[in-house]
C-alpha positions in Angstrom: 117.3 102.2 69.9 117.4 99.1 72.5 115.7 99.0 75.6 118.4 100.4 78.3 119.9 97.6 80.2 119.1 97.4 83.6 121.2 96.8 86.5 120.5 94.8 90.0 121.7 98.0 91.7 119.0 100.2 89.7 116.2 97.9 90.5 117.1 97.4 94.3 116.4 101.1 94.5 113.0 101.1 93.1 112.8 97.9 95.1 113.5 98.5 98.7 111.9 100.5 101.1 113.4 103.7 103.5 113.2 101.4 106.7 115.4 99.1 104.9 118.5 101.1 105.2 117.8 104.2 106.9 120.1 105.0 110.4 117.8 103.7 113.1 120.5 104.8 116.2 119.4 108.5 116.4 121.3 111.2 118.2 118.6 114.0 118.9 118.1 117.6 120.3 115.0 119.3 122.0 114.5 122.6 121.1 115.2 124.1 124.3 119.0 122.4 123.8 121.4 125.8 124.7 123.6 126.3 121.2 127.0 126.4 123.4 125.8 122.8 123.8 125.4 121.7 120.2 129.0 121.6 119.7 129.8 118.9 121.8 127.0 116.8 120.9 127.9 116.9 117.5 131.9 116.3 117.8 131.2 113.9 120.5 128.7 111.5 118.0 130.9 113.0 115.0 127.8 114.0 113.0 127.3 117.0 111.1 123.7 117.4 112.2 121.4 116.1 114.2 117.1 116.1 114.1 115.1 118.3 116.6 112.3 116.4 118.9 109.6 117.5 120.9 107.8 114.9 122.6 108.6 112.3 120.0 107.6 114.8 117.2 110.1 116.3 114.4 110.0 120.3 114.5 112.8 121.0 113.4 116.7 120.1 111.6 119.9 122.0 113.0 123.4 121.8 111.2 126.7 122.2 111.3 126.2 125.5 109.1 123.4 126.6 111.4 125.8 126.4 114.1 128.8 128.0 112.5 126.3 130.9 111.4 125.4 131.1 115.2 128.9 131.7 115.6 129.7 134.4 112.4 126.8 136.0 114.2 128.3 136.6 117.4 127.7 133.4 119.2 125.3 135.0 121.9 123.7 132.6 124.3 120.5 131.3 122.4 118.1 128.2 122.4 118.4 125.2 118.8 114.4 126.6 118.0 116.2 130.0 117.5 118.9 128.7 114.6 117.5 125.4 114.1 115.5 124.7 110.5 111.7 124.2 110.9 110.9 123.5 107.4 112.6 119.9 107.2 112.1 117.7 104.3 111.3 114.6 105.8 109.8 111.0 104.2 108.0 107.8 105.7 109.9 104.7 106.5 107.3 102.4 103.9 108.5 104.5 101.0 110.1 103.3 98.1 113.7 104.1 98.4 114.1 106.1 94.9 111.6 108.4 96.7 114.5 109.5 99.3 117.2 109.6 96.5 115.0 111.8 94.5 114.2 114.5 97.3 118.1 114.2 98.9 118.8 114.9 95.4 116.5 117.7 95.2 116.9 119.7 98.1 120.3 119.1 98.1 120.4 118.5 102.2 123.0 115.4 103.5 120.2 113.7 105.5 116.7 113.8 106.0 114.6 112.5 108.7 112.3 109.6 108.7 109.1 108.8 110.7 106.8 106.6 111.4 103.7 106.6 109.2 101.5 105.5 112.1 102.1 108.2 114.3 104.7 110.3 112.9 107.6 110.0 115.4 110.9 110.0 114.3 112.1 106.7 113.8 115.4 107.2 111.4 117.5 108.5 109.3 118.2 108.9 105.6 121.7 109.5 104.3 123.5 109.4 100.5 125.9 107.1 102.9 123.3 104.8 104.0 121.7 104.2 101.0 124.7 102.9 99.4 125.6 101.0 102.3 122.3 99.3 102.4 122.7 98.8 97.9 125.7 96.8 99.1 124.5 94.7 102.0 121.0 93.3 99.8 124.0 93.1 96.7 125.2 90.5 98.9 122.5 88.7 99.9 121.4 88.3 96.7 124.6 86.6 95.5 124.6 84.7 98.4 121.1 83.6 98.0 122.1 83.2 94.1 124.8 80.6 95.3 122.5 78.2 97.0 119.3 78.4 94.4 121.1 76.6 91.6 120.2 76.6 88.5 117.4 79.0 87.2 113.8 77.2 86.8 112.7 76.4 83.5 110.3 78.8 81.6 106.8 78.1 81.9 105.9 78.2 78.5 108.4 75.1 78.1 105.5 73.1 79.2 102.3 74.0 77.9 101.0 72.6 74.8 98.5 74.7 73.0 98.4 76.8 69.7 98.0 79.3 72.1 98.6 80.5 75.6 98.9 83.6 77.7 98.9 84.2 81.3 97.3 87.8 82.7 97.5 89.5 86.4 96.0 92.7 87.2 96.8 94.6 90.2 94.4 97.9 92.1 96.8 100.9 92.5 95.3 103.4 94.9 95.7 107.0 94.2 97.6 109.1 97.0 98.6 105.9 98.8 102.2 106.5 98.8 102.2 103.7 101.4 101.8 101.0 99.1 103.2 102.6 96.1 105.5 100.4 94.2 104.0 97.2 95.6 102.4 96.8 92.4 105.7 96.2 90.4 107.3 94.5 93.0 104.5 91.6 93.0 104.8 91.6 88.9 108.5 91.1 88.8 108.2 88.4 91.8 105.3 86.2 89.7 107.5 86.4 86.5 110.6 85.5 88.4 108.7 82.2 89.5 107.5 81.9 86.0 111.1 81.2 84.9 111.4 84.8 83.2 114.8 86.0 82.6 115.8 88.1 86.1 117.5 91.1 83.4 113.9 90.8 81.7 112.0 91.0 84.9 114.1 93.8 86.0 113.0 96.1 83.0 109.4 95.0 83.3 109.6 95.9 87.0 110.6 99.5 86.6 108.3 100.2 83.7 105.8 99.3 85.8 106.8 101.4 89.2 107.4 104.4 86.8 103.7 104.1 85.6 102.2 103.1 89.0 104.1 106.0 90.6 101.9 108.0 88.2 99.0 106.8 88.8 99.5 107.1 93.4 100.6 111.0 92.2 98.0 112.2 89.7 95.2 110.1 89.7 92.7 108.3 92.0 93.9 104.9 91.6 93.4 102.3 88.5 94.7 99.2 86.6 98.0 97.5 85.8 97.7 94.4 83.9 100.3 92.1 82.4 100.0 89.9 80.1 102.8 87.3 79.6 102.9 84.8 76.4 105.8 83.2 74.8 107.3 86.0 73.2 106.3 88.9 74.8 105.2 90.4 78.2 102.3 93.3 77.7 102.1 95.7 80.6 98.9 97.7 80.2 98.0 100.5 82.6 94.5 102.4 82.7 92.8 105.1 84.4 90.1 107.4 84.5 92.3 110.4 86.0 92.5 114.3 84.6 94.3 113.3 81.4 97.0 114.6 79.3 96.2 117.6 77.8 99.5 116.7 75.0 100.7 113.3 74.9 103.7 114.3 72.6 104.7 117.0 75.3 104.2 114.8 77.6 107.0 112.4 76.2 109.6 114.5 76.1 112.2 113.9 79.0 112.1 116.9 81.4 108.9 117.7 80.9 106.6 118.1 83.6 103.1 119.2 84.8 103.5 118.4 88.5 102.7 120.6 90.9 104.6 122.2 94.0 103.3 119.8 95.9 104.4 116.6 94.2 107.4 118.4 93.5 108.2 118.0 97.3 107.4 114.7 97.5 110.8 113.9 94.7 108.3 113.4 92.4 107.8 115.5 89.1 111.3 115.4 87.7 109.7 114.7 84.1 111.6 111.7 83.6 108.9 108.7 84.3 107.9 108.5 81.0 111.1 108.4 79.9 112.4 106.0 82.1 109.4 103.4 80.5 110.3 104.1 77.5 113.9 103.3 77.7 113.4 99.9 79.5 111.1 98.8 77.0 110.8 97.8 73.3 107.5 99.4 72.1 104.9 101.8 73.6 102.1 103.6 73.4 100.1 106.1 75.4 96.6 107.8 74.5 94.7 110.3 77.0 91.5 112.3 76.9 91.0 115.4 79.2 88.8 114.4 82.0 88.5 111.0 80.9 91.8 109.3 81.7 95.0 107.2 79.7 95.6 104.2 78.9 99.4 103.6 78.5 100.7 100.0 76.9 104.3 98.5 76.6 105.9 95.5 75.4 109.2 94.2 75.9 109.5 91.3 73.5 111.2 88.2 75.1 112.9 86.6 71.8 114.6 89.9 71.7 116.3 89.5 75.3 119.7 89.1 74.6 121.7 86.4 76.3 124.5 88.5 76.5 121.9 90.4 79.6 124.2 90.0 82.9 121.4 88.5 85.4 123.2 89.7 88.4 
């Protein structure tokens, strides 16, 4: 089967980060906000929700349906921190922006808060709305910036003369530093862009290499992603000396999943990482000892890049 083909849209959201298109114009509560209040804050603003802040901390989430139940329920005069939500799933505005699409996704909520990784105050607001609105707006610039580029550089490889050549960068991933997570791919599919790479090429090699260094921030301490680029082929290989897969076979299958709760909440988990490398690439491998680590390696084979591939 062909690698999938992967479009500009797809990338962008493994690309950009929450801050990039989150709602930054917040209308808030405080806990001690009387209910009988709630409804004209939220017709006024025409929201269907809005965060609860306490000295410039999140504690809670209160809804239209939290205050329609405080309604069905009598509609007795009450304080938001008695019907408001204080179990919020909330995210950091440096994440990668599939991160928020995974947990809206999950938790199935219409928003979700976003703060500030510094200090933790709320400094946004995540929506199904405003991530497609934001997909649209970096669409644009991209075909705007597209328009005044030209034409595409010429490959690197055009202009070496040796029997043989190859070009290698390597790149630290640091386990548990969400923060940084998915820097990594981004700075691979920038260098091959400047090496004259095919941007549908780049693309695939991008996200293979997110999935995997998304695995290696979740489960592991931290390791290695190197690619190797030569005229026909760009080699990702990825190494660590985490846990370890206890079935590698298992472990391929789409769905499947070892994650714990707690990565679970994150939007990670969703067994569909290995999957997702393996469909945007033409070969791979994977091989893991129990307490030792894995080493995974792909190839996507350049001669096999079909000029039919829409670089846009």
């Amino acid at each position: 089967m062909p690698p999938a083909e992967i479009t500009r849209i797809q990338e962008l959201i493994y690309e950009l980060r929450v801050g990039q298109v989150m709602e930054t114009d917040l209308i808030t509560v405080t806990p001690s906000t009387p209910m009988n209040e709630l409804r004209q804050i939220l017709r006024d603003n025409r929201i269907s929700g809005t965060p609860v802040v306490e000295d410039e901390q999140l504690v809670g989430i209160i809804s239209i349906e939290d205050f329609i139940g405080w309604l069905a329920d009598g509609g007795e005069q009450c304080l938001v921190a008695d019907r408001m939500t204080g179990k919020v799933t909330r995210i950091h505005d440096d994440e990668p922006l599939i991160l928020a699409v995974n947990k809206l996704e999950r938790s199935g909520f219409g928003r979700m808060p976003v703060l500030a990784r510094d200090n933790g105050h709320l400094v946004g607001v995540i929506t199904k709305g405003d991530i497609v609105t934001g997909l649209l707006k970096h669409l644009d610039v991209d075909y705007r910036q597209a328009e005044t580029r030209g034409a595409r550089s010429k490959h690197i490889f055009e202009d070496i003369v040796a029997d043989r050549s190859a070009l290698t960068f390597e790149y630290d991933v640091v386990g548990g530093d969400f923060g940084q997570a998915g820097s990594c791919a981004s700075g691979l599919k920038t260098t091959l862009q400047r090496l004259g790479i095919r941007p549908a090429v780049a693309r695939r090699a991008a996200i293979a290499t997110y999935e995997a260094e998304m695995n290696l921030v979740v489960f592991t301490e931290g390791g290695l992603v190197a690619a190797t680029v030569n005229p026909d082929m760009i080699r990702i290989r990825v190494e660590d000396d985490g846990p370890g897969i206890p079935d590698v076979d298992k472990a391929m299958e789409a769905g499947y999943s070892t994650a714990p709760e707690w990565v679970r909440e994150l939007g990670f988990g969703a067994g569909m990482g290995l999957d997702n490398i393996k469909n945007c690439t033409d070969r791979m491998s994977m091989t893991s000892t129990v307490g030792q680590g894995t080493r995974l390696e792909v190839d996507i084979l350049l001669e096999l890049a079909s000029e039919a591939e829409q670089d846009n």
